[in-house]
TIMI-2910 file (N, C-alpha, C, CB; in pm, 1 decimal, decimal comma, always signed):
<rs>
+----------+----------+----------+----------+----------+----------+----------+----------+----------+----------+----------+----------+------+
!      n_x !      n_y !      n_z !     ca_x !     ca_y !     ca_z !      c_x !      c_y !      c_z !     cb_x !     cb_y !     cb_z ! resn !
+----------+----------+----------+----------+----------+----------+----------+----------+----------+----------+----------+----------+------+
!  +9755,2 !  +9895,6 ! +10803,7 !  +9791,9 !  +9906,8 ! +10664,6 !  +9695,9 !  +9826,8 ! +10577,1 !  +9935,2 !  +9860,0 ! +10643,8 !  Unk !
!  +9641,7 !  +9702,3 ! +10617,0 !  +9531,4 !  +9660,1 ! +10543,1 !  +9420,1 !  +9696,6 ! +10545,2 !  +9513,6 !  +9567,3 ! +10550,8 !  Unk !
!  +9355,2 !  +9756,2 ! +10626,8 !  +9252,4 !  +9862,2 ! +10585,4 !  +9252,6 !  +9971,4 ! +10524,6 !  +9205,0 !  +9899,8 ! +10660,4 !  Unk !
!  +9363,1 ! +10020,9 ! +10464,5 !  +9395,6 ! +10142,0 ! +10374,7 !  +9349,9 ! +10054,9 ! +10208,6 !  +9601,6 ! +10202,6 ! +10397,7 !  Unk !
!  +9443,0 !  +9956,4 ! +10201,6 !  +9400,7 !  +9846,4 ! +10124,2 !  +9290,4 !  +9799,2 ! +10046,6 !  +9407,8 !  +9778,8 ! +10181,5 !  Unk !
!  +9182,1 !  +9763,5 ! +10192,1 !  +9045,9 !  +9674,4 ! +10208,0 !  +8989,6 !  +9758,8 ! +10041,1 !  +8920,2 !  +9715,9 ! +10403,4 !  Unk !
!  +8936,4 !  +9848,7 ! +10009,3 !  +8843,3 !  +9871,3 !  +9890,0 !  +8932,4 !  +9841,1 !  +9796,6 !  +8775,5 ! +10013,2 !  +9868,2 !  Unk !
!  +9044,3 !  +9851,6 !  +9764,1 !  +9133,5 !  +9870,4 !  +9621,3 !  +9132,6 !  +9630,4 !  +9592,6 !  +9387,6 !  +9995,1 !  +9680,4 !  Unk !
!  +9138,9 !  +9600,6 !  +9709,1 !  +9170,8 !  +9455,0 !  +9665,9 !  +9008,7 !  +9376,8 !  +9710,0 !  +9333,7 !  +9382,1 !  +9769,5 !  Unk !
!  +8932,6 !  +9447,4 !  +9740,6 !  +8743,5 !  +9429,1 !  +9688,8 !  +8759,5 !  +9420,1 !  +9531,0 !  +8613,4 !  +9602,3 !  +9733,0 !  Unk !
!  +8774,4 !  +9579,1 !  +9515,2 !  +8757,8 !  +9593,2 !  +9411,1 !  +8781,8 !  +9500,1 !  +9296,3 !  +8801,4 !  +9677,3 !  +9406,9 !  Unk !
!  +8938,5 !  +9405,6 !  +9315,9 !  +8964,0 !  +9320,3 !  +9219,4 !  +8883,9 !  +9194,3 !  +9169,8 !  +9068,1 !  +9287,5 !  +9249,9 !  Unk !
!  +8832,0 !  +9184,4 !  +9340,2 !  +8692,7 !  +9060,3 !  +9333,1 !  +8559,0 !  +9068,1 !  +9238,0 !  +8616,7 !  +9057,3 !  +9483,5 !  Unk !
!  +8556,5 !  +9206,9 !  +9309,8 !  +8361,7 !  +9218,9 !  +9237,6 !  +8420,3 !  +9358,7 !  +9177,8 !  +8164,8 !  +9242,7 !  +9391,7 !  Unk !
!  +8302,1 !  +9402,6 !  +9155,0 !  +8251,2 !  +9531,4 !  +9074,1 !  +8274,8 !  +9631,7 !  +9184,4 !  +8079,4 !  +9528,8 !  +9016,0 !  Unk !
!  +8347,3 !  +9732,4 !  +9155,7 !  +8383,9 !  +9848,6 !  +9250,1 !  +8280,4 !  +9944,3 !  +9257,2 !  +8508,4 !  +9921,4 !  +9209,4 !  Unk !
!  +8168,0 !  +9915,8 !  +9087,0 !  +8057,9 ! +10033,9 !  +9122,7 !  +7877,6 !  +9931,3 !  +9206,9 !  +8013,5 ! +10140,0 !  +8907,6 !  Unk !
!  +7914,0 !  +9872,2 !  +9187,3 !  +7820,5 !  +9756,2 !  +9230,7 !  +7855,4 !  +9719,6 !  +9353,5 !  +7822,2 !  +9634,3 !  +9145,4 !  Unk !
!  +7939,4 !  +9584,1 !  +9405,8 !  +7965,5 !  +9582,6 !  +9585,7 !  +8089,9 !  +9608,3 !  +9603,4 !  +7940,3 !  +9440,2 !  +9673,2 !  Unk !
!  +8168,5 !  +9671,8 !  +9571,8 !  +8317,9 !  +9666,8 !  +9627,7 !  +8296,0 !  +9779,9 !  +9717,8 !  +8454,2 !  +9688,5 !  +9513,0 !  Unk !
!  +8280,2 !  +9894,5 !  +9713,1 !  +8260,5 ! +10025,1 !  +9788,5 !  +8135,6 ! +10010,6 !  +9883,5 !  +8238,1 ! +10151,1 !  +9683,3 !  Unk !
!  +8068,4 !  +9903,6 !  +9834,6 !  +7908,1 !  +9935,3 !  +9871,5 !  +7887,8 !  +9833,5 ! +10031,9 !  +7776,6 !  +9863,0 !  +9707,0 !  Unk !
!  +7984,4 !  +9713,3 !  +9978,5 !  +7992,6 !  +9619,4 ! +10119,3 !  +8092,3 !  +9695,1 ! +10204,4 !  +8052,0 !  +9447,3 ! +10095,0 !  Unk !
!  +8193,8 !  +9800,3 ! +10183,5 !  +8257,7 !  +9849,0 ! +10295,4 !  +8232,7 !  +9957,6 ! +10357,5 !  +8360,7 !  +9857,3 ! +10277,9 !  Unk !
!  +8120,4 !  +9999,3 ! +10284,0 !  +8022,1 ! +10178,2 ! +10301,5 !  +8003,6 ! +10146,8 ! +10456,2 !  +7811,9 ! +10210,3 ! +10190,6 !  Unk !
!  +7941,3 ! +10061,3 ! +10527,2 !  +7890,9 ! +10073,6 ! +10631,5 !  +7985,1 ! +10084,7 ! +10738,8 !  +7810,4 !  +9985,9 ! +10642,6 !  Unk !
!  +8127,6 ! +10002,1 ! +10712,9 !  +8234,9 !  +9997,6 ! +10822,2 !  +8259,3 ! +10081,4 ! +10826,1 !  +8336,1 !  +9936,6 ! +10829,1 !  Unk !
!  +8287,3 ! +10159,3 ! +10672,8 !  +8386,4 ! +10308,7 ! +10672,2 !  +8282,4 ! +10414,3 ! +10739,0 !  +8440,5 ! +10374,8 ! +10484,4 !  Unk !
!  +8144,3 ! +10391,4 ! +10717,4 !  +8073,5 ! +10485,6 ! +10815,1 !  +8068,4 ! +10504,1 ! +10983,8 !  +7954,1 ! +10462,4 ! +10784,3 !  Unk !
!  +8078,8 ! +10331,7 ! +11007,0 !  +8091,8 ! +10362,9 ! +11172,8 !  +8224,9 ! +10401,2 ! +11230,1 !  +8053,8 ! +10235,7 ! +11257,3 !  Unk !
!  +8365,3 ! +10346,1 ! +11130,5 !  +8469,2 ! +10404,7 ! +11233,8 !  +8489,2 ! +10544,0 ! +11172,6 !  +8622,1 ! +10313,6 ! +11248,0 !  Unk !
!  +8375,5 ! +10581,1 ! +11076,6 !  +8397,4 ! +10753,2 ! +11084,3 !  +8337,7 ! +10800,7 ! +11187,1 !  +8341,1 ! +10841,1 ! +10967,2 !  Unk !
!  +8199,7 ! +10741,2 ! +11212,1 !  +8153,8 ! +10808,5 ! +11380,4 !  +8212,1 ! +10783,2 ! +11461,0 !  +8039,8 ! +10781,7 ! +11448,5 !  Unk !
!  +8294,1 ! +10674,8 ! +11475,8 !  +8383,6 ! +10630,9 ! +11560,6 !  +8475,0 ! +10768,2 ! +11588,5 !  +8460,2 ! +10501,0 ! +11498,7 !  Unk !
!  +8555,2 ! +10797,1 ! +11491,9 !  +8692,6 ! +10872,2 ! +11474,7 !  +8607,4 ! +11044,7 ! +11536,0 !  +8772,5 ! +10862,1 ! +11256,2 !  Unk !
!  +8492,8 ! +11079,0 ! +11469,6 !  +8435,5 ! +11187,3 ! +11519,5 !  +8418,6 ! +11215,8 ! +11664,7 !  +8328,8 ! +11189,8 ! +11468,1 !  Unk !
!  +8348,1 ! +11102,2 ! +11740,4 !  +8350,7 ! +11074,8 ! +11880,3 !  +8480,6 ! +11098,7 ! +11955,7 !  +8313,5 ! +10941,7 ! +11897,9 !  Unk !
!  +8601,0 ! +11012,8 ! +11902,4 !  +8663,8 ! +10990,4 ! +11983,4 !  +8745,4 ! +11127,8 ! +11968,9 !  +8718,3 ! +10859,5 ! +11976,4 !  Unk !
!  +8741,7 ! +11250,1 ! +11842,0 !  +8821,5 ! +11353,1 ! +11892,3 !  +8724,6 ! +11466,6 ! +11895,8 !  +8950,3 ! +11380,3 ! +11808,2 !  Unk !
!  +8650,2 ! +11442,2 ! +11912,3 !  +8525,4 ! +11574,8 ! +11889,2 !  +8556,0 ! +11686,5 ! +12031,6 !  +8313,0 ! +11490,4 ! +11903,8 !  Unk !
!  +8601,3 ! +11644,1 ! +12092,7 !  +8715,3 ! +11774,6 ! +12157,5 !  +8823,1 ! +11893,8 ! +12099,3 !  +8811,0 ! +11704,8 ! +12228,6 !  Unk !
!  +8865,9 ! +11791,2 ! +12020,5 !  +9031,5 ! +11844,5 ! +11951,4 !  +8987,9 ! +11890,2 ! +11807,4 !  +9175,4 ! +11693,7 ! +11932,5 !  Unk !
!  +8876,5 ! +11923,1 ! +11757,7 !  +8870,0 ! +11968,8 ! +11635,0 !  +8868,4 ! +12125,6 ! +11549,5 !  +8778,0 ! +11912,2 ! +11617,1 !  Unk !
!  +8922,7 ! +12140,1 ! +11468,2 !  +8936,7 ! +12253,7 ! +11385,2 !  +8847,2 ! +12300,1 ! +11309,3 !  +9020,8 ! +12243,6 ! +11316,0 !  Unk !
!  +8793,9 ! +12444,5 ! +11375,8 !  +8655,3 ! +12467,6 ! +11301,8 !  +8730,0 ! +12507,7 ! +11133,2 !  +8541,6 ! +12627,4 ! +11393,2 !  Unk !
!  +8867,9 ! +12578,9 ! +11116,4 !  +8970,2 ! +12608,0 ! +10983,6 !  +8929,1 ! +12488,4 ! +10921,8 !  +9153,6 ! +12620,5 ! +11006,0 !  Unk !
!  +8993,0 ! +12350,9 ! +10970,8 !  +8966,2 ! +12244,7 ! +10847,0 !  +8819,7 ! +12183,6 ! +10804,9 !  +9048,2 ! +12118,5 ! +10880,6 !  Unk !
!  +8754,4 ! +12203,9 ! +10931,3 !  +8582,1 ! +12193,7 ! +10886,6 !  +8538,6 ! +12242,1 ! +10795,5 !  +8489,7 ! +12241,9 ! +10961,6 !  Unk !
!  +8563,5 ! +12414,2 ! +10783,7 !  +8556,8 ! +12484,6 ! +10661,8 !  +8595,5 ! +12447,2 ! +10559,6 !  +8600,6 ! +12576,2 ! +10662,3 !  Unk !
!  +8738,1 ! +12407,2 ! +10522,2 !  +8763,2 ! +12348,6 ! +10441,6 !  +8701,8 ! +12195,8 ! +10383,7 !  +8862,7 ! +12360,8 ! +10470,3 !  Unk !
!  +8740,8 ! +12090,3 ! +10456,4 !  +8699,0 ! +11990,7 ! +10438,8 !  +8559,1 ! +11937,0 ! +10433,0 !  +8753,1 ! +11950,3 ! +10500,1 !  Unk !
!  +8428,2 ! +11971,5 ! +10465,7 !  +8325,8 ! +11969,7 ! +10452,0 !  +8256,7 ! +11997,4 ! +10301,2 !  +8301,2 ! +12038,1 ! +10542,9 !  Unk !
!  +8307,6 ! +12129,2 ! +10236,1 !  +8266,7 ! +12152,6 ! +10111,9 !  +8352,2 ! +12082,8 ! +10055,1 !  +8255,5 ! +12279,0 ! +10067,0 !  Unk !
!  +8439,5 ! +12039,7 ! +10046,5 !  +8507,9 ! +11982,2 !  +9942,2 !  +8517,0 ! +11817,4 !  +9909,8 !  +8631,2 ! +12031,2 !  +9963,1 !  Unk !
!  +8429,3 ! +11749,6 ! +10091,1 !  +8371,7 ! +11622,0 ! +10028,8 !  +8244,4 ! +11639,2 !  +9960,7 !  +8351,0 ! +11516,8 ! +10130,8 !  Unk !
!  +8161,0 ! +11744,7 !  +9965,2 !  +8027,0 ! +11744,9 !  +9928,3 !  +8043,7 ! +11761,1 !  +9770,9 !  +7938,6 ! +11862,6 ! +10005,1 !  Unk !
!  +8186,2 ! +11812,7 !  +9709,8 !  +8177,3 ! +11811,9 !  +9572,0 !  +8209,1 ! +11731,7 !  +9564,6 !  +8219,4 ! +11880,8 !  +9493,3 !  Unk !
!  +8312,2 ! +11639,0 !  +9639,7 !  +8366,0 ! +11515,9 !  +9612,8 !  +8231,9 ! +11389,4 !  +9583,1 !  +8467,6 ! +11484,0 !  +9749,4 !  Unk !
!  +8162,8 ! +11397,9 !  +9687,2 !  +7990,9 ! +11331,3 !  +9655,2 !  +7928,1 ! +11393,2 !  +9585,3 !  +7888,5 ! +11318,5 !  +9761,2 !  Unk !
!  +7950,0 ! +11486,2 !  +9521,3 !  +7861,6 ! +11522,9 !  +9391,3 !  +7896,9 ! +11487,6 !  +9282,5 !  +7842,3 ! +11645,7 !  +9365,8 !  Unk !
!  +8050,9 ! +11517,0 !  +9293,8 !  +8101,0 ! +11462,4 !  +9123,8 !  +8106,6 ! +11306,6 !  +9115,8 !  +8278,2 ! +11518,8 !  +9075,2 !  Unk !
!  +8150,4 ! +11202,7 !  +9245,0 !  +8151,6 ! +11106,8 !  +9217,9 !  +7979,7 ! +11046,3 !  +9186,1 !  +8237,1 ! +11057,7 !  +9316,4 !  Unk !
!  +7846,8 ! +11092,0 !  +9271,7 !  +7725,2 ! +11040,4 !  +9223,8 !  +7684,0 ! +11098,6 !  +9042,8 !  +7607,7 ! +11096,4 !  +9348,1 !  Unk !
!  +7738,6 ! +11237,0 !  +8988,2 !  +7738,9 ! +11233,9 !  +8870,2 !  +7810,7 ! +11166,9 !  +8777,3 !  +7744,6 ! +11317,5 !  +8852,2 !  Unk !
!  +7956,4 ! +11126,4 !  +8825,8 !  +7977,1 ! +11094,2 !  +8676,0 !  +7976,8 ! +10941,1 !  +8724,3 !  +8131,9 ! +11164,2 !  +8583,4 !  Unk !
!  +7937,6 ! +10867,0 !  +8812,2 !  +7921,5 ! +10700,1 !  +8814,8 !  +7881,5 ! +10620,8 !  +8722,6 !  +7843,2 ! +10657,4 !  +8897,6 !  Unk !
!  +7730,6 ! +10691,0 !  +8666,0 !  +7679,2 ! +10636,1 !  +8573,0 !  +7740,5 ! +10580,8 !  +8430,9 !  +7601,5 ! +10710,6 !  +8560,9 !  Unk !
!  +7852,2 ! +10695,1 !  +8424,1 !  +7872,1 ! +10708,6 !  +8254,1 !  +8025,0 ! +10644,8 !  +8272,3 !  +7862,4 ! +10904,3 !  +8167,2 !  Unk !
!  +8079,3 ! +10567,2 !  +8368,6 !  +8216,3 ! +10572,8 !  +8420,6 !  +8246,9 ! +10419,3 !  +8371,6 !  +8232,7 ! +10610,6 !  +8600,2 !  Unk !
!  +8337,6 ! +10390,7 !  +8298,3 !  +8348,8 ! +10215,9 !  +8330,6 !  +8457,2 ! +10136,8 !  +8430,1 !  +8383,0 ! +10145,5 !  +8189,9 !  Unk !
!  +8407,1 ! +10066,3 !  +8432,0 !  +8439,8 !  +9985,8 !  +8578,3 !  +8592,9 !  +9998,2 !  +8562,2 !  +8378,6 !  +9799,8 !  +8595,8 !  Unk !
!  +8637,5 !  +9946,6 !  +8466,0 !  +8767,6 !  +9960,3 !  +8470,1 !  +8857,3 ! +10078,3 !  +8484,7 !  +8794,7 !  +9913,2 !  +8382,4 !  Unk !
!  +8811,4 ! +10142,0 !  +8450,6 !  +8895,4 ! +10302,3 !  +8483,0 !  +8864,2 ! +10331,3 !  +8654,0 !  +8805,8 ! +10467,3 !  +8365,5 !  Unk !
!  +8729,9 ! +10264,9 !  +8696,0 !  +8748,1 ! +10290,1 !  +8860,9 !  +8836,6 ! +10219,5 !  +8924,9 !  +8633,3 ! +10264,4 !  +8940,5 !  Unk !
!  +8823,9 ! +10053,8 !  +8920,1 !  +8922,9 ! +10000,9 !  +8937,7 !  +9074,9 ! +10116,2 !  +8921,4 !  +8903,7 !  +9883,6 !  +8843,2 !  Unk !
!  +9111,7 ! +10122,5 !  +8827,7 !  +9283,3 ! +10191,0 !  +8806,6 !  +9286,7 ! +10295,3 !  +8949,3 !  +9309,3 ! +10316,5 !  +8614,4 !  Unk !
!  +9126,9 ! +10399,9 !  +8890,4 !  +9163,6 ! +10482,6 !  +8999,0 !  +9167,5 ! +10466,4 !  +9140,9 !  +9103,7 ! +10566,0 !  +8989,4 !  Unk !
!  +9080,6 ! +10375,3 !  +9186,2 !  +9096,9 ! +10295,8 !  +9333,0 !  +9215,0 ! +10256,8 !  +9325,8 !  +9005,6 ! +10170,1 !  +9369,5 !  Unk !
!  +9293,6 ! +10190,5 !  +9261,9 !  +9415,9 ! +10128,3 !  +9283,6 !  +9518,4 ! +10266,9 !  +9273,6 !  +9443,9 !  +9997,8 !  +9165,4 !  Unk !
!  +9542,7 ! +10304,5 !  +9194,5 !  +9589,1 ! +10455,0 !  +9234,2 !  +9609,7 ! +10497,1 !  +9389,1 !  +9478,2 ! +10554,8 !  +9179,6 !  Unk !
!  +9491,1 ! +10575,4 !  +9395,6 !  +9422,5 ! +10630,0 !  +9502,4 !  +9513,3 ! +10535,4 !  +9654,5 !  +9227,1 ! +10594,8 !  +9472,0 !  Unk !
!  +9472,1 ! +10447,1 !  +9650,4 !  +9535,2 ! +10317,6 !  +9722,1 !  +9710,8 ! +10317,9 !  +9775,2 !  +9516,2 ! +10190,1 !  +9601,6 !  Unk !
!  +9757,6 ! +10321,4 !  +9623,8 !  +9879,0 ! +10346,1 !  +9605,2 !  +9913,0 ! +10423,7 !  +9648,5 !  +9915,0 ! +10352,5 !  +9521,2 !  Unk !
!  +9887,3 ! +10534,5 !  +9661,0 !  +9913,8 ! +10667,5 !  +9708,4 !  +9906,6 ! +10677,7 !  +9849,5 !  +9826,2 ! +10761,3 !  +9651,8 !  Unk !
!  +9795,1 ! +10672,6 !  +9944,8 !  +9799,1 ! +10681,9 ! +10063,2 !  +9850,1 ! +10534,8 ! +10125,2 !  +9669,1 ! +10733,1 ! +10103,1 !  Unk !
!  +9910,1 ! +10447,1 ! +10074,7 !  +9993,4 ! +10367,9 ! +10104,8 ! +10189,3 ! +10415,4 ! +10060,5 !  +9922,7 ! +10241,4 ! +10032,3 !  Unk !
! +10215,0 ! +10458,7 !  +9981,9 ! +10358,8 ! +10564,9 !  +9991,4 ! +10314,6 ! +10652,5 ! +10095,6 ! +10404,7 ! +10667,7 !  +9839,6 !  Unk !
! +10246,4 ! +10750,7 ! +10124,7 ! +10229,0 ! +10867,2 ! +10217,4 ! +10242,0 ! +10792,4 ! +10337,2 ! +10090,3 ! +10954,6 ! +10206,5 !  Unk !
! +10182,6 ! +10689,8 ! +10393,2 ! +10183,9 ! +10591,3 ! +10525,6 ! +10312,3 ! +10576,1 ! +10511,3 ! +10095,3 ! +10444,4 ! +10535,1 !  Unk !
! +10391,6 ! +10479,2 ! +10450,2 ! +10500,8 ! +10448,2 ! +10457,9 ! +10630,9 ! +10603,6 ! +10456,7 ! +10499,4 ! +10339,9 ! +10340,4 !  Unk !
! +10598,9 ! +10680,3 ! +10372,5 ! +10691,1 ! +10776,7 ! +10349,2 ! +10705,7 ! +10841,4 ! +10527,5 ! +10626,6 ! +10894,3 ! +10213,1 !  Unk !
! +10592,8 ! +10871,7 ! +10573,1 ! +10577,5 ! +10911,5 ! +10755,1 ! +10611,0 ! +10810,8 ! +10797,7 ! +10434,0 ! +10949,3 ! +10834,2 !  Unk !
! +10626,7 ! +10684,1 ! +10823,8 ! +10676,5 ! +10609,1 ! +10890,8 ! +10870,0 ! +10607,1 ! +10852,5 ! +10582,7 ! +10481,0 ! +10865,5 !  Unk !
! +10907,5 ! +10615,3 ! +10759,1 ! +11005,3 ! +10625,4 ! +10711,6 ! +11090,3 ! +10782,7 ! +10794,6 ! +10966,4 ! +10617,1 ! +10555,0 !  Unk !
! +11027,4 ! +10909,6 ! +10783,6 ! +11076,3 ! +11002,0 ! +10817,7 ! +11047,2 ! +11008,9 ! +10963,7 ! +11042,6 ! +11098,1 ! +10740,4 !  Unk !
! +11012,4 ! +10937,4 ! +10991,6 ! +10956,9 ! +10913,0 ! +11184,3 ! +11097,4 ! +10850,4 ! +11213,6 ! +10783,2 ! +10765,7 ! +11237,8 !  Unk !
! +11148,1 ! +10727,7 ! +11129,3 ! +11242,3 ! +10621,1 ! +11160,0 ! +11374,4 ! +10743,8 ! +11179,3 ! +11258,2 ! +10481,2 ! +11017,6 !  Unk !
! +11352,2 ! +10818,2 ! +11011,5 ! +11509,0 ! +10859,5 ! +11040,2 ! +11518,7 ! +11011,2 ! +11143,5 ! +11593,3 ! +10893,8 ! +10864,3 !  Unk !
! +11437,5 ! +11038,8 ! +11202,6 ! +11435,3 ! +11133,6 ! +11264,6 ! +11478,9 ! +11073,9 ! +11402,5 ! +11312,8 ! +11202,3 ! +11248,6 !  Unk !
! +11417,9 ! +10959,8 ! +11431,3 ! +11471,7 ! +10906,9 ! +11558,1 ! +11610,5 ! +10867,1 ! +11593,0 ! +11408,7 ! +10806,8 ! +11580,9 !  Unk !
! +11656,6 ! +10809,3 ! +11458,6 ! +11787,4 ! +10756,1 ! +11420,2 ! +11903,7 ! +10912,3 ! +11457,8 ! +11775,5 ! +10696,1 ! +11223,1 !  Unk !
! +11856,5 ! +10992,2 ! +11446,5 ! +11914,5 ! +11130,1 ! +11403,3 ! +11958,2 ! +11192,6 ! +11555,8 ! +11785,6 ! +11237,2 ! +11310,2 !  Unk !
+----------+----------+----------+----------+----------+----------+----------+----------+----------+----------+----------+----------+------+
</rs>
């Protein structure tokens, strides 16, 4: 749960467009090769399709509009963003609980 975290409470330290994203770029890159490795058996060519183009706009729109963006509105949206897949974690852990209970 604290690595879901790790960029949104960077961010509060330093500059989110300067080192907050930029000192955790490298971790989030190896346990992505990490995560690739370890299921590169079990994968879905359906969500490849999907998911592939839709980070590449995701890295397009975020390297276009960076420039013109102020820090503070990234901040919100990191913290957002944050927020969110921290309810979704908890909300599955929650419906895991009462399913067992059941």
């Amino acid at each position: 749960m604290v690595a879901i975290l790790s960029v949104p409470i960077m961010s509060l330290i330093m500059s989110p467009m300067q080192g907050g994203g930029a000192l955790l770029l490298p971790i989030h890159l190896v346990s992505d090769v990490y995560g690739v490795w370890k299921y590169r058996e079990s994968h879905s060519i359906q969500n490849l399709f999907i998911l592939i183009p839709a980070a590449a706009i995701g890295v397009f729109a975020g390297w276009l509009f960076a420039g013109d963006t102020d820090e503070d509105v990234v901040r919100i949206i990191i913290g957002c963003v944050g927020l969110i897949f921290l309810a979704m974690r908890q909300w599955g852990r929650l419906g895991a609980a009462v399913s067992r209970a059941l």
